[in-house]
C-alpha positions in Angstrom: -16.7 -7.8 -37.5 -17.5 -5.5 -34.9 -20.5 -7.7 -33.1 -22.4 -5.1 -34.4 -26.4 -5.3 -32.9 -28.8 -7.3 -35.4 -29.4 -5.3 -38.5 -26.6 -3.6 -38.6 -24.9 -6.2 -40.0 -27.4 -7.2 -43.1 -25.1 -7.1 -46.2 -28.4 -5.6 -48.3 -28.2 -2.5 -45.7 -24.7 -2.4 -45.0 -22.0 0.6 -46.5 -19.0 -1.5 -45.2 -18.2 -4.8 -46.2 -15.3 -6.6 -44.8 -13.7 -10.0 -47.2 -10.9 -11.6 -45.7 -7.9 -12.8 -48.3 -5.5 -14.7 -46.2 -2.8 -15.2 -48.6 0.8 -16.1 -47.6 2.7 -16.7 -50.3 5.7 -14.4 -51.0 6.8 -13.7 -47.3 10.7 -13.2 -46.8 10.8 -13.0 -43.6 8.4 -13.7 -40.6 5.3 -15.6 -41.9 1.8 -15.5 -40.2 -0.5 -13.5 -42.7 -2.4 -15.9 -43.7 -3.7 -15.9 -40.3 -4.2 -12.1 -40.0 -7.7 -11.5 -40.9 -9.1 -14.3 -38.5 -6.9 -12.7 -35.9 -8.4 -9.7 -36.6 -12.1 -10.6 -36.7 -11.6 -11.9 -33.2 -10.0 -8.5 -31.8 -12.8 -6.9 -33.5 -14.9 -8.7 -30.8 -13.7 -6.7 -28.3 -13.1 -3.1 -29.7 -16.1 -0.7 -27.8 -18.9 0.4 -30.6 -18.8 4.4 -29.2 -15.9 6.1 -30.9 -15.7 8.5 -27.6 -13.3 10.8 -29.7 -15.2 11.5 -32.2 -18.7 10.8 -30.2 -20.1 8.6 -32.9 -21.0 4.7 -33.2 -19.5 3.8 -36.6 -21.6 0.2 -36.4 -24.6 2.8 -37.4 -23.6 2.5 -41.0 -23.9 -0.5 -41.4 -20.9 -3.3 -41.4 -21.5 -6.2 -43.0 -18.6 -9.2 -42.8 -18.1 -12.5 -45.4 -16.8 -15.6 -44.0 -12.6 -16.1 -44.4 -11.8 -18.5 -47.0 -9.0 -21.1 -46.9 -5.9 -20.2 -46.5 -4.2 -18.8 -50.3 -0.6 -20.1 -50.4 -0.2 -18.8 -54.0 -0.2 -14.6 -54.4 -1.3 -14.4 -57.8 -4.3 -16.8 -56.6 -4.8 -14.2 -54.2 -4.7 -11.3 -56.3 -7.4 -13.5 -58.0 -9.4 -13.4 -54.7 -9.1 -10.1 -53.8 -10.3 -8.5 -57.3 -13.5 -11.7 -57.4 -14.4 -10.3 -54.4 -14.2 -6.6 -54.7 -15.8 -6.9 -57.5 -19.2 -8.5 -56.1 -18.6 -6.2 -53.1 -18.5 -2.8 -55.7 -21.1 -4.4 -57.8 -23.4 -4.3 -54.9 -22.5 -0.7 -53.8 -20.9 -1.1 -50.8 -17.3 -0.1 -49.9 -14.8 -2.8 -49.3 -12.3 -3.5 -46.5 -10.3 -6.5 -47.0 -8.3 -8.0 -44.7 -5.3 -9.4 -45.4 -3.1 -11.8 -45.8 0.3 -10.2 -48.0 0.4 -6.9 -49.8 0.2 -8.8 -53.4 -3.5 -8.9 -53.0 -4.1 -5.2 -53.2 -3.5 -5.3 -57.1 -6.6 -7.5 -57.4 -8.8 -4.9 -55.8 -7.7 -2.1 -57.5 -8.4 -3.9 -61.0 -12.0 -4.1 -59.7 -12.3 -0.7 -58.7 -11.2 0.6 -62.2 -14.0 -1.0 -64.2 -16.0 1.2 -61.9 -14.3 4.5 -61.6 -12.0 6.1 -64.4 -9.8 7.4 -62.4 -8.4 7.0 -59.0 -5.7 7.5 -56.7 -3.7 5.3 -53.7 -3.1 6.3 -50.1 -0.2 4.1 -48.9 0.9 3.3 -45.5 4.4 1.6 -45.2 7.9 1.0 -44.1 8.5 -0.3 -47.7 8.4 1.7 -51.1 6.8 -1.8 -51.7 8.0 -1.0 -55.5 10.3 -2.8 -57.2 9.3 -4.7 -60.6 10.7 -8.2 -59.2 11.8 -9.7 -56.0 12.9 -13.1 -55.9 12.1 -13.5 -59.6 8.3 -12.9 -58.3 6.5 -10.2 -60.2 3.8 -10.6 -57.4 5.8 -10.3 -54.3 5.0 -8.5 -51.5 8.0 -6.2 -52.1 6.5 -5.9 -55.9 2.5 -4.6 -54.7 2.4 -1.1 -55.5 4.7 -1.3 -58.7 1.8 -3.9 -60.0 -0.8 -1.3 -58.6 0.1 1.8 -60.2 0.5 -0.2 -63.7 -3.6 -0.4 -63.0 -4.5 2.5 -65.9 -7.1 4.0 -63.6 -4.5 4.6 -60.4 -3.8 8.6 -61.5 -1.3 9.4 -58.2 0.5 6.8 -55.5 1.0 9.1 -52.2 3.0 6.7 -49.9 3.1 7.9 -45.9 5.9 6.2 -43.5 8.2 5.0 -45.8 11.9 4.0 -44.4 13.2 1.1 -46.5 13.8 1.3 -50.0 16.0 -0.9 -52.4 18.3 -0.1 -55.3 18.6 -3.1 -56.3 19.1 -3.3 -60.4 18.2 -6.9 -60.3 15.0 -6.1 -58.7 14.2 -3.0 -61.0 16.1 -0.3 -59.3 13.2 0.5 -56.9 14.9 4.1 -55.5 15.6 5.0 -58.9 12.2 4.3 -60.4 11.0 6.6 -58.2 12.9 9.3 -58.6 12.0 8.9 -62.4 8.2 8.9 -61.6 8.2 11.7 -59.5 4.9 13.1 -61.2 2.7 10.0 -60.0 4.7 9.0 -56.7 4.7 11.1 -53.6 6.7 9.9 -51.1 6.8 11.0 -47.4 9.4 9.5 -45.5 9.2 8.9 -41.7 12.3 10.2 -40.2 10.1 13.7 -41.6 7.2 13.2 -39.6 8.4 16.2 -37.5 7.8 18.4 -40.4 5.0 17.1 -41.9 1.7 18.9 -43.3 -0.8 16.7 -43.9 -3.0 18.5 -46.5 0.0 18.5 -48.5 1.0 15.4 -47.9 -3.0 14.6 -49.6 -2.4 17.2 -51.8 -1.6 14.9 -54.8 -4.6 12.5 -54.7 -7.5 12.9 -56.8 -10.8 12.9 -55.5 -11.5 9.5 -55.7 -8.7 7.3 -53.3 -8.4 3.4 -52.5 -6.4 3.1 -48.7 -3.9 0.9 -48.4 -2.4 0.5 -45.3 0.3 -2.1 -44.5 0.3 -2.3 -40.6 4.3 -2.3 -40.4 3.9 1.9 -41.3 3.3 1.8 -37.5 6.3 1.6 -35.3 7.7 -1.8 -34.8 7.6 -1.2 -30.8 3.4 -1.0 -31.3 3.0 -3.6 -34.1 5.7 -6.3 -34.0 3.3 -8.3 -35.5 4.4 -8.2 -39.2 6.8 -9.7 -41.4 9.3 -7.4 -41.9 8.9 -4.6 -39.1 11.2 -1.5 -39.2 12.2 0.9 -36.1 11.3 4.4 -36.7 7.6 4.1 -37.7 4.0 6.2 -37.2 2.3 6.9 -33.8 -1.0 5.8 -33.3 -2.1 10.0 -33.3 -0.4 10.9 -35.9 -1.8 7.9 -38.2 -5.6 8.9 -37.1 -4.9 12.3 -38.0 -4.2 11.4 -41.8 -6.7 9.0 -42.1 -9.2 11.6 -40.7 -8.2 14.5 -42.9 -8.2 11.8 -46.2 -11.5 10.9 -45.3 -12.7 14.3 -44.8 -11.3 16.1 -47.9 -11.4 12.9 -50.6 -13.8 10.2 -51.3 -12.8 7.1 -49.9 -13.5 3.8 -52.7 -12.4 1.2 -50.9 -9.4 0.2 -48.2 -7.2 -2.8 -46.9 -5.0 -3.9 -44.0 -2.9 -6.1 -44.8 0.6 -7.8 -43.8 -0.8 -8.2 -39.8 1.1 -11.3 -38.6 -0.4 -12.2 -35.3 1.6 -13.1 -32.4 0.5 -16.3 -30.3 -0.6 -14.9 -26.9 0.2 -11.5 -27.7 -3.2 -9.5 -28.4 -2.5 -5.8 -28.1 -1.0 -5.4 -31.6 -4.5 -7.2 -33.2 -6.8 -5.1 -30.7 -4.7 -2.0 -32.1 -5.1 -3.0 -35.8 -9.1 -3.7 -35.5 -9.5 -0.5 -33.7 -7.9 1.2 -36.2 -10.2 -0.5 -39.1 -13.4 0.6 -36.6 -11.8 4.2 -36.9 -11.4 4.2 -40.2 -14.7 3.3 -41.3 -16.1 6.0 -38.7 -14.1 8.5 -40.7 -15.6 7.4 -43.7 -19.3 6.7 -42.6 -18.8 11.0 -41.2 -17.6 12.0 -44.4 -21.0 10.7 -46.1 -23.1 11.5 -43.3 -24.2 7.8 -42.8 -23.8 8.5 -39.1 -24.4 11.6 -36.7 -22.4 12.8 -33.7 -24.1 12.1 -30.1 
């Protein structure tokens, strides 16, 4: 990922490794995340190495990428993926960034990260509370990922940033009202209050130790129509780098994903914007430890 010069993309030297889990198999609505990470690797191709804002070269620390597997039609088989290859990726010392595929998969990693630390928090990007026990019948759909993830024992808070749809549903689990109930563990920062927003208390909650999750339909639907189920009224690109800079800066960053990115046939901005923002991300991070200096 990247095209980072030779060496900097040895998996024994890298701090970043990137694992692709293209699993499709709970959409509900547009489909196409199953090609997402390849999508994304190509992008990646093209994003410039100097971070001119932040006057670094994030490559420095080392970014290290496995090849995609087949296609995962089945979302507890990619749960399966995800937490097999986090695993090896933790177990190695390096930080993962997976690429997905459908928000299912994020449970998988998140298993794998608590045999490691004991206790954690999430930092979640969304349109959706992405909470309710069922959907469908499925107990690993899409709609279901961060109720499976914050039954993980380690997972201590869920922050979620960007929210605008939520379900009340009884037959899926009452998703608003859960919530409500579990105010001590979920934080939730809806979009139509960006305006107000302060974002060290928006990270306020999170324990030192956080996993990033970020669902690329947080970002307005007119920047990333590229999803399944985009919603109108979503982040800016500033205000979204802002958050993840600040996280990286004040916590300590375990392990991230992208996932949901649907790309559009001959439309490349939104998978340009998405690999950028990965690149950016892992510059944040790779500051934070000091695995890369300002020029």
């Amino acid at each position: 990922m990247f095209a980072p010069p030779d060496g900097f993309d040895d998996i024994s030297k890298a701090h970043f490794i990137v694992a692709s889990v293209p699993v499709e198999g709970t959409v509900s609505y547009g489909g196409g995340t199953a090609k997402g990470p390849a999508a994304l690797l190509d992008a990646s191709q093209q994003v410039e190495l100097f971070d001119v804002d932040e006057r670094s070269e994030p490559y420095r620390s080392g970014i290290a990428t496995l090849p995609i597997p087949d296609p995962i039609t089945d979302a507890k088989k990619g749960v399966d993926e995800a937490r097999r290859v986090t695993e090896e990726i933790v177990a190695a010392g390096k930080i993962p960034v997976i690429l997905g595929g459908e928000h299912s998969l994020t449970v998988g990693a998140l298993e794998s990260l608590g045999k490691q630390y004991k206790e954690f928090s999430i930092l979640h990007f969304d349109a959706h509370g992405d909470l309710r026990d069922t959907y469908h019948g499925d107990t690993y759909s899409h709609a279901s990922a961060l109720r499976r993830c914050i039954e993980v024992p380690q997972v201590k808070h869920l922050v979620q940033v960007g929210i605008r749809n939520v379900s009340n549903d009884p037959a899926d689990g009452s998703e608003y009202d859960f919530i409500c109930a579990n105010a001590e563990r979920i934080t939730v920062n809806y979009a139509k209050d960006m305006k107000q927003w302060d974002i060290d208390k928006i990270l306020a909650p999170l324990s030192e130790n956080i996993f990033i999750t970020f669902d690329v339909d947080a970002l307005d639907s007119t920047l990333i129509p590229s999803t399944g189920t985009p919603e109108p009224g979503g982040l800016d690109w500033y205000t979204t780098l802002a958050i993840l800079k600040r996280a990286a800066e004040c916590r300590n960053v375990i392990g991230m994903d992208f996932v949901e990115f649907a790309p559009l046939q001959g439309f490349h901005a939104p998978d340009f914007m998405v690999a950028k923002l990965i690149y950016k991300t892992i510059g944040y991070v790779s500051q934070k430890n000091n695995w890369i200096a300002p020029q």
